[in-house]
N, C-alpha and C positions, 0 to 999 in steps of 0.2 A: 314774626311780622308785627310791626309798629303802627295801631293803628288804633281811631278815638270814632265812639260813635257819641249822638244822640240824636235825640228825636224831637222832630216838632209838627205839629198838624197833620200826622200820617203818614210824614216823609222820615227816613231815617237817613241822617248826614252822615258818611263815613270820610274820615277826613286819615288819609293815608302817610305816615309819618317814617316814611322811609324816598330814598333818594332813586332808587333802579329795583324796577319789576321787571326780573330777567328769570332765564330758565330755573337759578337755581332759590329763585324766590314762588315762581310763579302757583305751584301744588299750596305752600303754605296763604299764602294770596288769598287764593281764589275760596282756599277751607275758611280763612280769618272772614274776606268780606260776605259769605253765605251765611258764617253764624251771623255775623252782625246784622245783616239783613231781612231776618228771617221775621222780625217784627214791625217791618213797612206793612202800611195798611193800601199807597197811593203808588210811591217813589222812593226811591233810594237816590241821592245825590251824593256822587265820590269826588271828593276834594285832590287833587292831583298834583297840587301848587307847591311840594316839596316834590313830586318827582323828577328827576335830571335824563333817566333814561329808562326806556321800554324797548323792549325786543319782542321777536313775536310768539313767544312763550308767554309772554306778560298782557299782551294785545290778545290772543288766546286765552288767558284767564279770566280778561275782564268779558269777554262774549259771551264768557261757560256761565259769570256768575247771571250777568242777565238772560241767561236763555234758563236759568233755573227757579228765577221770580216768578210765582204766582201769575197768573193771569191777571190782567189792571195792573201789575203793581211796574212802573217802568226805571229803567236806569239813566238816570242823567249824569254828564261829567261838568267838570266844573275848573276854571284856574290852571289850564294845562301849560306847562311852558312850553315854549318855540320849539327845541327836539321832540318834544313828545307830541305837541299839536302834529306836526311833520309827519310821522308813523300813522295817526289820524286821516291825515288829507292823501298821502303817498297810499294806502290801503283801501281809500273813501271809504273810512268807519264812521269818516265826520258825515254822511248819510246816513245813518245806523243812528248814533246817538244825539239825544241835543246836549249839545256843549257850548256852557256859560263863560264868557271872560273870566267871569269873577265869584265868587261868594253872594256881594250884593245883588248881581244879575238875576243871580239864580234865586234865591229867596225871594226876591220880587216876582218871581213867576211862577212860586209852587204852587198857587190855587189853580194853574192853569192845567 
């Protein structure tokens, strides 16, 4: 799994650098973005805006990794494209998580 962190102000950016979180990515996913996450103090923001396709092994990973964050610490998405926003709104997980247009959206709202 291809994927870039860092960190800023408590929040850890994970910026996900593969194209389809599907079943036979979803185990390795979900392992990659918990290590990476493990050192959010606030938020963890996952960048999505290379993915093209999610399935719901993939949509299933991303709820295991926020259901395994510390208490305080929440999961924001970020840059979803059109199919993948769709899996979001057709599941209403877009009520679950907050999800930013963009990168800039979202860094403008991390003290929040």
């Amino acid at each position: 799994m291809e994927l870039s962190t860092k960190q800023s102000d408590g929040t850890v950016i994970v910026t996900i650098a593969q194209n389809r979180i599907d079943s036979a990515a979803a185990v390795e996913f979900k392992d990659a973005v918990k290590a990476a996450a493990q050192d959010a103090n606030d938020r963890v923001l996952m960048d999505l805006g290379q993915v093209d396709f999610i399935d719901s092994s993939g949509l299933g990973a991303i709820i295991a990794v926020m259901k395994t964050l510390p208490t305080g610490v929440r999961l924001d998405l970020t840059s979803l494209r059109p199919p993948v926003e769709k899996v979001f709104k057709l599941t209403r997980m877009d009520s679950v998580f907050r999800i930013y247009p963009d990168m800039v959206t979202a860094q403008s709202d991390m003290a929040q």
